[in-house]
N, C-alpha and C positions, 0 to 999 in steps of 0.2 A: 342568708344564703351562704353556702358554706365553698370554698373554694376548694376543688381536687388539684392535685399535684402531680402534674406528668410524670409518666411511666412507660417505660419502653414496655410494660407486658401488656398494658392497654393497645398499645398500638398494632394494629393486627395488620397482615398483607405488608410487611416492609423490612428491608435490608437492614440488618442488626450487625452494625459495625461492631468490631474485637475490642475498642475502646472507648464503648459505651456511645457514640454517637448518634444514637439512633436518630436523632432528628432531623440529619445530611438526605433521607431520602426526602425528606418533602421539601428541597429546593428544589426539584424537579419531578417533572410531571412523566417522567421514565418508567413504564413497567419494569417490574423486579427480573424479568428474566433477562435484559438486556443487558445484552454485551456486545462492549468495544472494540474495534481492532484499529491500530494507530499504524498509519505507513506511510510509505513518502510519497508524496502526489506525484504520479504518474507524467511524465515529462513530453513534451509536442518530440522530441527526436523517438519516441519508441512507434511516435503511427510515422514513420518516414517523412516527417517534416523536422525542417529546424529552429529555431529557437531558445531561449533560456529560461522564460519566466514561467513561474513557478517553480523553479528549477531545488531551490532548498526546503518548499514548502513540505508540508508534512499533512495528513487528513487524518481522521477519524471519521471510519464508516458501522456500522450497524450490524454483527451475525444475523443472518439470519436466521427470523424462531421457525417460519411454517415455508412450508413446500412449495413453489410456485406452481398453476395449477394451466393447462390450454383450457379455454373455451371452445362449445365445442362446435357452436356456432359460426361463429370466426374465427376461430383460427390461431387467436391471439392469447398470448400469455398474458397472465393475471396472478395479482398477487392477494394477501389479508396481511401483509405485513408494511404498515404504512412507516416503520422506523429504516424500511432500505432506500428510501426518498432521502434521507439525512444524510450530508457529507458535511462537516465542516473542516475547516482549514486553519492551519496554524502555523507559525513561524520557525517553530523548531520543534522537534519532538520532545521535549523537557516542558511545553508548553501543554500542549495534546497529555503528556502524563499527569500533571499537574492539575489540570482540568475535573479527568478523570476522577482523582482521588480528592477533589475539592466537594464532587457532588457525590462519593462514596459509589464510584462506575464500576464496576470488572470490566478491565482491558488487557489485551493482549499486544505487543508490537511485533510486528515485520518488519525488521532491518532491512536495509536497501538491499538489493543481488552487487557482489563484488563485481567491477567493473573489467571485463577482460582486457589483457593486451591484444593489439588487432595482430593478426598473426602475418608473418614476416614473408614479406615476396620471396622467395628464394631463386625465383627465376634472377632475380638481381645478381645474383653471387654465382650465379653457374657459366657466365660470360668469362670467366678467367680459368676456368676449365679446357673450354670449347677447342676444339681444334681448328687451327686459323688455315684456311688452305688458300690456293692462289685462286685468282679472278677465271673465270669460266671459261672454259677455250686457251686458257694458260695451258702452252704443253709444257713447261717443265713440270708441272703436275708438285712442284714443294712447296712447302710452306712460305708463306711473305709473312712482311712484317709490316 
């Protein structure tokens, strides 16, 4: 019996790494059209709670491939895309990238939104403008100190 020798043109239905790799798709069981998007996990202070944890972490979620569809029965939304079920978590985004390119993934990252400065009472600073008058019923009617 004679042994064949693998080849990436045998292999058919699969991601053809630029540096011959082709065998990085069959660590995972990933259809070819999926793609990554790596962001920072979404933190309890943006639903108006406080909190910190998870606060550095970083996710990798799923594009969606197909449309989501209402039922038309109920009412309810339905998908055929079981890869937007997936979120996994990672400690820093170097990790999430790393991953990605470990299992030969198309990803994309979303950098955090810069954090604004909170904007500046100004009613604070208009106290030394104000014109100081005397106490109500005061007839000299001038300014106190």
């Amino acid at each position: 019996m004679r042994q064949q020798k693998l080849d990436h043109r045998h292999a058919t239905n699969c991601r053809v790494a630029q540096d011959g790799r082709w065998w990085r798709r069959y660590l995972t069981s990933l259809p070819d059209d999926a793609r990554a998007i790596i962001e920072p996990y979404p933190s309890a202070s943006n639903h108006g709670r406080g909190g910190r944890a998870h606060k550095n972490e970083w996710r990798l979620r799923f594009e969606p491939r197909k449309r989501p569809f209402v039922d038309w029965l109920t009412g309810w939304t339905g998908g055929e895309d079981p890869l937007l079920q997936i979120d996994l978590r990672f400690d820093s985004r170097d990790a999430a990238v790393r991953y990605c390119e470990r299992i030969d993934l198309p990803y994309e990252v979303h950098e955090p939104p810069r954090e604004r400065a909170a904007p500046l009472n100004k009613q604070r600073f208009q106290f030394d403008d104000a014109p100081i008058r005397g106490w109500p019923g005061d007839a000299s009617g001038q300014k106190g100190s």
